[in-house]
C-alpha positions in Angstrom: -30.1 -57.0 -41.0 -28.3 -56.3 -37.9 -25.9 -53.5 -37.6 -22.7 -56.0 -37.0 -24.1 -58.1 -40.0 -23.9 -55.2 -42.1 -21.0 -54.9 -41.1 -19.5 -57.7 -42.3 -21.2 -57.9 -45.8 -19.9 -54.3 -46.2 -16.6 -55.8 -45.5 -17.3 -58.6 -47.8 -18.1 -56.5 -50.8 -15.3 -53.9 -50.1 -12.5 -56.7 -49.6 -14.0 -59.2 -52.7 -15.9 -56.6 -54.6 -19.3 -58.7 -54.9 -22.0 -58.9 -52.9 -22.0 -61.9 -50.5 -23.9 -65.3 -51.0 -25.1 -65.2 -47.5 -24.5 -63.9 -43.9 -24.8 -65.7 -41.2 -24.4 -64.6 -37.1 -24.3 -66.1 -33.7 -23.7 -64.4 -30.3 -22.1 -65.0 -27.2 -22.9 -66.9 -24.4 -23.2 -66.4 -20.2 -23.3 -69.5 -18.0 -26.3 -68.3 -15.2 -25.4 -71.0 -13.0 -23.3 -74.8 -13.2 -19.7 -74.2 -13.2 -17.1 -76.9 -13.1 -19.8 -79.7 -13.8 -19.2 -80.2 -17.8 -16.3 -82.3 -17.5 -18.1 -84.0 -14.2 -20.9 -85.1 -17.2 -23.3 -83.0 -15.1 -25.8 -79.4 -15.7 -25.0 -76.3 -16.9 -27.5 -73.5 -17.7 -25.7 -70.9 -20.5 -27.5 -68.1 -22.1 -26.7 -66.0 -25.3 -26.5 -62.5 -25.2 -27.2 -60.0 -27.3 -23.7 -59.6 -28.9 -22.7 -61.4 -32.0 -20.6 -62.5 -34.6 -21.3 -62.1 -38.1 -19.7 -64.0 -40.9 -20.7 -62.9 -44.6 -19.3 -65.7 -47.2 -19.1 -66.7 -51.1 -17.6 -69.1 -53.2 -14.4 -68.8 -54.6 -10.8 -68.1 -53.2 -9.7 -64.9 -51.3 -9.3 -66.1 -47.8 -10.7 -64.5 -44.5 -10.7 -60.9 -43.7 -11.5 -59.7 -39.9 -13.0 -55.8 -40.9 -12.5 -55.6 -36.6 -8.8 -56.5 -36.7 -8.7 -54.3 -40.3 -6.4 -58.3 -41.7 -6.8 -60.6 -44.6 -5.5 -64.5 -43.7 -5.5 -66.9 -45.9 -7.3 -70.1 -45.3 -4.4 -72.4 -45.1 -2.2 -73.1 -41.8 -2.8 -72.6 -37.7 -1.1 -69.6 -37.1 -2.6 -68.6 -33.5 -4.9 -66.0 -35.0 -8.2 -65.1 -34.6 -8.5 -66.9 -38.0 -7.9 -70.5 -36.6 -11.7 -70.6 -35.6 -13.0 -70.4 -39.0 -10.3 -72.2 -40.4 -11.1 -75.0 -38.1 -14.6 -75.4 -38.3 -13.6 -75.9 -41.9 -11.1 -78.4 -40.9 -13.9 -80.2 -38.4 -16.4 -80.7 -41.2 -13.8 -82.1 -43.6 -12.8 -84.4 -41.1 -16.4 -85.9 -40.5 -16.5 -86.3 -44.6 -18.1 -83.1 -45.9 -16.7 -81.9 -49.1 -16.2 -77.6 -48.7 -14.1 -76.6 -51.3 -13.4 -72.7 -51.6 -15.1 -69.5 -50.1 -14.1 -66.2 -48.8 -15.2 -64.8 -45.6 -15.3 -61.6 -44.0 -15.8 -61.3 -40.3 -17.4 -58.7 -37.8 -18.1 -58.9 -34.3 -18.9 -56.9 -31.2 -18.6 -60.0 -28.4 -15.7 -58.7 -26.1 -12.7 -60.1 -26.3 -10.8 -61.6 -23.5 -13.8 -61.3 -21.4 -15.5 -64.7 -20.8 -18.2 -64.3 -22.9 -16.9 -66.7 -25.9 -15.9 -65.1 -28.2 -14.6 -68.0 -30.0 -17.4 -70.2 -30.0 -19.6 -67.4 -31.7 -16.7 -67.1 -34.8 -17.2 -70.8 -34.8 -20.6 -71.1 -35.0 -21.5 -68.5 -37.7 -19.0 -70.0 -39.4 -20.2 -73.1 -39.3 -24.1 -72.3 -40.2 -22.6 -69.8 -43.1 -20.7 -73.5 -44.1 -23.8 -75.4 -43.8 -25.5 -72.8 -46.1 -23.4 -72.2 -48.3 -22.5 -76.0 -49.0 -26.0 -77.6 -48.6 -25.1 -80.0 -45.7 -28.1 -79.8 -43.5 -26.9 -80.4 -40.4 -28.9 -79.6 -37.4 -27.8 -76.8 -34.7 -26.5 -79.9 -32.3 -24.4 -81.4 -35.3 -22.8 -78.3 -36.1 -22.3 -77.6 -32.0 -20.7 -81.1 -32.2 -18.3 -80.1 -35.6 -17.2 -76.6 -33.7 -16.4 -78.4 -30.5 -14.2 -80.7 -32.1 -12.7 -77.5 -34.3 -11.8 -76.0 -31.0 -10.3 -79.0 -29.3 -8.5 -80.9 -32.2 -7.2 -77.4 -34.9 -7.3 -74.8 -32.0 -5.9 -76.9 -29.3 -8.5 -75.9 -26.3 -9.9 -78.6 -24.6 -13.4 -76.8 -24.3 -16.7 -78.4 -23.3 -19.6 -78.4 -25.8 -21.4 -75.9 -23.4 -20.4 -72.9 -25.6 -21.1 -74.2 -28.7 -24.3 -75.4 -27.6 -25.5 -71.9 -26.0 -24.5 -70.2 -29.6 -26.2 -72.2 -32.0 -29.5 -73.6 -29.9 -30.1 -71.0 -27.4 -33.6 -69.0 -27.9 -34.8 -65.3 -27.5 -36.0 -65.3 -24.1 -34.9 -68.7 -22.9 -31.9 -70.3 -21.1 -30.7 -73.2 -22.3 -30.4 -76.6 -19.8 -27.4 -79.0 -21.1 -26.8 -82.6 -19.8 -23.2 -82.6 -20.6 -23.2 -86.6 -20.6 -26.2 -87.5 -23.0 -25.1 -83.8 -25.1 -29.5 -83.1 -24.9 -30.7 -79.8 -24.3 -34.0 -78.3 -23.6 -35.2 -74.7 -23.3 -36.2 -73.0 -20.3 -38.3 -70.0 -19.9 -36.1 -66.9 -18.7 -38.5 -64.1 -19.1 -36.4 -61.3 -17.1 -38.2 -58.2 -19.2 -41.2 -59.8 -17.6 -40.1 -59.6 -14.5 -38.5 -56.3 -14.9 -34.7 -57.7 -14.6 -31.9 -57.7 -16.7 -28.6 -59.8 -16.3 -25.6 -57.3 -16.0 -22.1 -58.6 -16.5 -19.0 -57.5 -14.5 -16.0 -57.8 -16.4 -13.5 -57.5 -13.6 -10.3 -57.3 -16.5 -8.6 -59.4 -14.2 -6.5 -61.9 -16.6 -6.9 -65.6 -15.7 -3.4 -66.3 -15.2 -3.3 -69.4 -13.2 -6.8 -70.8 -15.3 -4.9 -73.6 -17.0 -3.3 -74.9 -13.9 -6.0 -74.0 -11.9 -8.6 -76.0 -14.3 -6.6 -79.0 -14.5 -5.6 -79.7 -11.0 -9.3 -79.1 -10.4 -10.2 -81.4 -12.8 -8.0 -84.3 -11.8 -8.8 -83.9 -8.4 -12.6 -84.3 -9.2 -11.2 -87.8 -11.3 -9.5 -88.9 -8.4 -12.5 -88.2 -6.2 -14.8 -90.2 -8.5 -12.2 -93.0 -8.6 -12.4 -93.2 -4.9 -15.8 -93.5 -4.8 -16.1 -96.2 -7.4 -18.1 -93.9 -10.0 -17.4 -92.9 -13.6 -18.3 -89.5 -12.8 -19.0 -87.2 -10.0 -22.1 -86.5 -11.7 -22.9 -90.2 -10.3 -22.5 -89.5 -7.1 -24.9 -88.9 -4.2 -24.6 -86.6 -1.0 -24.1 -89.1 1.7 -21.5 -90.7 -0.3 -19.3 -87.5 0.3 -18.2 -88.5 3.8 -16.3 -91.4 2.3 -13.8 -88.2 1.0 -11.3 -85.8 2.4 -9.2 -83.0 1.5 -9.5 -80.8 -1.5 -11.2 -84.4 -2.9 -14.1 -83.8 -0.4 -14.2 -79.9 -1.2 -14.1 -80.5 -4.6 -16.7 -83.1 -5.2 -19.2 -81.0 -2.9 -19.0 -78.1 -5.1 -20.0 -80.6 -8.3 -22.9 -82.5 -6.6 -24.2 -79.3 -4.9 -24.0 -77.1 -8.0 -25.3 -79.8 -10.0 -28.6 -80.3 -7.8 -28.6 -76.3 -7.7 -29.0 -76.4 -11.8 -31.9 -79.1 -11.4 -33.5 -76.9 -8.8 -32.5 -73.5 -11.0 -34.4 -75.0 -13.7 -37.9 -75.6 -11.9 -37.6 -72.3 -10.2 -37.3 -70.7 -13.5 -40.2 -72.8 -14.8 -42.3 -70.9 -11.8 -41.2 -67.7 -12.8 -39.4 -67.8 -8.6 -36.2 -65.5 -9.2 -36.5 -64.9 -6.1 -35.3 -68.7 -5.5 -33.7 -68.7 -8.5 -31.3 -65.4 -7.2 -30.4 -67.4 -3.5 -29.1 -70.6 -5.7 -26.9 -68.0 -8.0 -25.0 -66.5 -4.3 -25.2 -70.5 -3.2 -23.1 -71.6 -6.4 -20.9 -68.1 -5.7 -20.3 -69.2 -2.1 -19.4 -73.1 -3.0 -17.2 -72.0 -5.9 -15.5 -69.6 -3.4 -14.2 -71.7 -0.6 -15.6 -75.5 -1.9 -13.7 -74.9 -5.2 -11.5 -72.3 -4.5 -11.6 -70.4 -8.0 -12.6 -67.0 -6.7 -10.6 -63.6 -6.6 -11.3 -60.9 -4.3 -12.5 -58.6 -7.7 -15.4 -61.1 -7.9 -16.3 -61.4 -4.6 -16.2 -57.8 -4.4 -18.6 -57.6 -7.3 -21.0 -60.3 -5.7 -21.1 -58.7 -2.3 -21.5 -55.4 -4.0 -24.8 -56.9 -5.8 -26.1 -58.1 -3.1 -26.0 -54.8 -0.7 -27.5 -53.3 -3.9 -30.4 -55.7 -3.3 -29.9 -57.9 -6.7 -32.2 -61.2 -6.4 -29.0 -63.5 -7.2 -25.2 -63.1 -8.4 -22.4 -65.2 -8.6 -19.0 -65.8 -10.9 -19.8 -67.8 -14.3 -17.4 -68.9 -16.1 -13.8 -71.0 -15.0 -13.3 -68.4 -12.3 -9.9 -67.1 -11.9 -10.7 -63.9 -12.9 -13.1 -62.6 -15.9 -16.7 -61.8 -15.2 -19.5 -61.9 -12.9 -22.9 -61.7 -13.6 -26.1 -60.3 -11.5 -29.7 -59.9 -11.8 -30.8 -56.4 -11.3 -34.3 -54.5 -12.0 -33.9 -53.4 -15.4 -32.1 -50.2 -16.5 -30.0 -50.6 -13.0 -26.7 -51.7 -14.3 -25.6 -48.2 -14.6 -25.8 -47.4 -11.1 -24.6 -51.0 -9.8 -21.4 -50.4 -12.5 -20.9 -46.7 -10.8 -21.1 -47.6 -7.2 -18.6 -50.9 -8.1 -16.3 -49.3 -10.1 -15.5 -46.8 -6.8 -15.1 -49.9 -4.6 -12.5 -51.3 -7.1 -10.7 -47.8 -7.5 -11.1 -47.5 -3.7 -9.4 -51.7 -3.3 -6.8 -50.9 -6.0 -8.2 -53.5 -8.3 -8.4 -52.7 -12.4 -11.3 -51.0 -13.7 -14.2 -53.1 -14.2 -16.3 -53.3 -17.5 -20.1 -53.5 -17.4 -22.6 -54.9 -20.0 -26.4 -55.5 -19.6 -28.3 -58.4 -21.6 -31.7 -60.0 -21.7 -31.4 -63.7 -23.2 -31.0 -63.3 -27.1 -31.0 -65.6 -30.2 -28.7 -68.5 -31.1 -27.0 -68.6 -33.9 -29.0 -67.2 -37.5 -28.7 -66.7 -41.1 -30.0 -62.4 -41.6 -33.1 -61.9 -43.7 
């Protein structure tokens, strides 16, 4: 058992003074390239990483208990709390007609918060296969990805994608994961970076993503317009040459989402060949179309790109909404230390925030502990 899932059956037996039924864990997730093309029905490419959330749970009443946030909530109510996750994945699976009835939770994790790397969707989906577990459902990784989407966009109130969801529960050790956001099938892809002697380090540039929700929807009817204009239901149906027939911020905007999405095609068959090499140039391509294409950049991220690639890493770019949050890069493995040391004097020298740094090598979806 994991040290975070010991965690959290410690704080299960402390807080309801038995030993827990089962515990159950699922980690967070990095998108290595396809931004801004879920809700164009396109490509994205997530990975998990190797931090996770554990849920430990029983029959009977007693509620939640977070043994990070040290607080007991009762399974009842949204009250904007980190509790609203389980509560609604209990919510989503009484919706679509399965009978839970009572259990007690308690929760650990070690996925940052704030920081891009979803958090949220990795309380969800440990929740959701400790749920399936404990109640004898059944359901398959993509039904459960399905129940915590719709726990997120209908009890939580975020109108997420299913890419997160998806990259928790289905991603494998070792693999990326490639998602057709429009037919909802997946396939894994080989992303052997030990092999190659690369790791994936994250920049967390703690810049807040302020303007994200304005940001995110202007962008995302603009790219409905665009598709409207060019008589499609979805970007994700249009072609290359049939980008002259825009202008504007609808041309920029629907070049970023039929470029990026041909660059996650390509991304995919590159990583099939074990060619990071080709595989690192699309990561600085997306970088560079989601800079001035989609505008969604901030100078702490293209600092941190531009930084990576003086350092001579194979490929980096933004992941995520942009806006702020992270950035991720592929650098020979063991690296990250001195990337994160030369960065974080470039950001003290710039007067930006001090940056966080994590390394990862693709880990495990979502699990029960053995």
């Amino acid at each position: 058992m994991r040290e975070i899932e010991e965690k959290a059956r410690g704080a299960y037996v402390e807080r309801f003074g038995e030993e827990p039924q089962l515990v159950a864990s699922a980690p967070g997730r990095v998108n290595l390239i396809g931004e801004h093309t879920d809700y164009n029905d396109g490509f994205v490419l997530p990975c998990a990483i190797g931090r996770r959330v554990a849920v430990a749970a029983g029959r009977g009443e007693g509620g939640l208990y977070s043994a990070d946030f040290e607080e007991a909530r009762p399974l009842g109510e949204k009250d904007s709390s980190w509790a609203d996750y389980p509560r609604g994945v209990a919510w989503a699976m009484v919706e679509a007609g399965h009978e839970v009835g009572a259990f007690r939770a308690a929760l650990a994790g070690n996925v940052p918060l704030g920081s891009g790397l979803s958090s949220s969707a990795a309380i969800e989906a440990a929740t959701a296969l400790a749920l399936d577990e404990l109640c004898g459902f059944g359901l398959t990784g993509k039904d459960l990805a399905v129940l915590c989407q719709r726990a997120e966009n209908g009890f939580v109130g975020v109108n997420s994608g299913i890419m997160d969801q998806y990259a928790s529960l289905l991603c494998e050790a070792g693999t990326a994961l490639l998602v057709d956001c429009r037919s909802l099938e997946a396939e894994s892809v080989p992303l052997d970076l030990e092999a190659a002697g690369l790791a994936l380090a994250v920049c967390d540039t703690r810049v807040e993503r302020g303007l994200a929700d304005t940001g995110y929807n202007d962008r995302r009817s603009t790219c409905e317009r665009a598709a409207r204009a060019l008589g499609v239901e979805s970007l994700r149906d249009a072609a290359e040459e049939d980008l002259e027939r825009l202008s504007g911020e609808e041309l920029s905007r629907a070049r970023h989402v039929v470029s990026e999405n041909a660059r996650v095609l390509e991304a995919v068959e590159a990583l099939r060949a074990g060619d990071f090499e080709l595989f690192g140039r699309l990561m600085y391509a997306s970088h560079a179309s989601l800079r001035d294409d989609y505008e969604v950049s901030t100078p702490e991220l293209d600092a941190f790109v531009e930084l990576a690639r003086g350092f001579g890493a194979p490929g980096a770019r933004l992941t995520g909404a942009g806006f702020g949050g992270c950035a991720i890069a592929l650098v020979p493995t063991g690296e990250t230390g001195q990337i994160a040391k030369e960065c974080r004097q470039v950001f003290d020298e710039r007067g930006f925030e001090e940056p966080a740094f994590y390394e990862f090598v693709p880990a495990a979806g979502a699990e029960l502990a053995r």
